[in-house]
Phi, psi and omega in degrees: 000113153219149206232126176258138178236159198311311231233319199237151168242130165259109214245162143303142187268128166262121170255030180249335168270341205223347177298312182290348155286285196330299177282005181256324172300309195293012192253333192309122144300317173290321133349310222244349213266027155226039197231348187109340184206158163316108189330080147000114190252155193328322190273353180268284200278020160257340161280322170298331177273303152351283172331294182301320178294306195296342162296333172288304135004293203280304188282324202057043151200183175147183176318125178262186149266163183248121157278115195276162178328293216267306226245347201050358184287159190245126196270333165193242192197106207226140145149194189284159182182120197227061185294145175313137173085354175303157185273332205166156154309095220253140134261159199212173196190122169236135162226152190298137177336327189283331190228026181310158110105006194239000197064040183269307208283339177265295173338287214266339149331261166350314195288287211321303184296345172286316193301306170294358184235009191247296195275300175296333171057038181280175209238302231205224185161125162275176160206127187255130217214114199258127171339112167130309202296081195297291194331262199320348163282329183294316186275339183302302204290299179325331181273356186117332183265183193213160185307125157278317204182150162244154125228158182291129173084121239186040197324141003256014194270328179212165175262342223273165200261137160243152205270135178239129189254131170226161117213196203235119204307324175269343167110359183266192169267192214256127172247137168247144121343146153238000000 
């Protein structure tokens, strides 16, 4: 599976290509701290990359990695993702420290929700957004998407009150499940 944007290729994550990017973003605390958990020391991000492939193994989807075109570095981590206990089907979005500031995280966004409503034939797509995190409100909103809902919390990953970003493949609104 791969999916191209003018800048980024979204890829199956190689953890033979992409783990030492990976853990070195997942060690950043500014990276990790709207993720829910604590800066990941090496045996932490290879069971956090694991996890994602195996949401692909279960779901036949998931997170990709993002590879840039022109440089091959690899910028983060983008894509569909429906973990047990989710609130809804979700895209998500980490992109590595390095690569902050650049319109990747909207770029490879963008791809990922076409792909869930194109490919995956999903009706709608979340973004579960822990309070604080402007960026990931900035890209939700620049991708379409609008405040569905807030609640506390986000078991087992965070206490902290989260923000639900939604939109919906025809353009009506977003149904969350309570």
């Amino acid at each position: 599976m791969i999916i191209e944007t003018e800048r980024l290729i979204l890829r199956h994550v190689d953890p033979d290509r992409d783990f030492e990017p990976w853990a070195k973003a997942m060690a950043d605390e500014n990276t990790v701290r709207y993720l829910g958990t604590k800066p990941m020391n090496r045996a932490e991000s290879w069971r956090s990359m694991a996890m994602v492939m195996g949401h692909w193994a279960i779901r036949g989807y998931g997170f990709f990695s993002l590879e840039h075109k022109e440089t091959g570095a690899w910028v983060g981590r983008v894509g569909p993702w429906y973990p047990m206990g989710w609130p809804a089907p979700e895209v998500g979005w980490t992109i590595a420290p390095d690569h902050l500031r650049q319109g990747y995280a909207t770029e490879a966004a963008r791809a990922s929700v076409r792909f869930a409503f194109e490919t995956l034939g999903w009706p709608q797509v979340i973004h579960a957004i822990i309070e604080g995190n402007e960026a990931s409100i900035a890209v939700a909103r620049k991708i379409g998407s609008s405040l569905v809902r807030s609640q506390q919390g986000l078991p087992p990953v965070t206490n902290q009150k989260v923000l639900i970003y939604g939109q919906a493949a025809d353009g009506g609104p977003v149904v969350i499940p309570d």
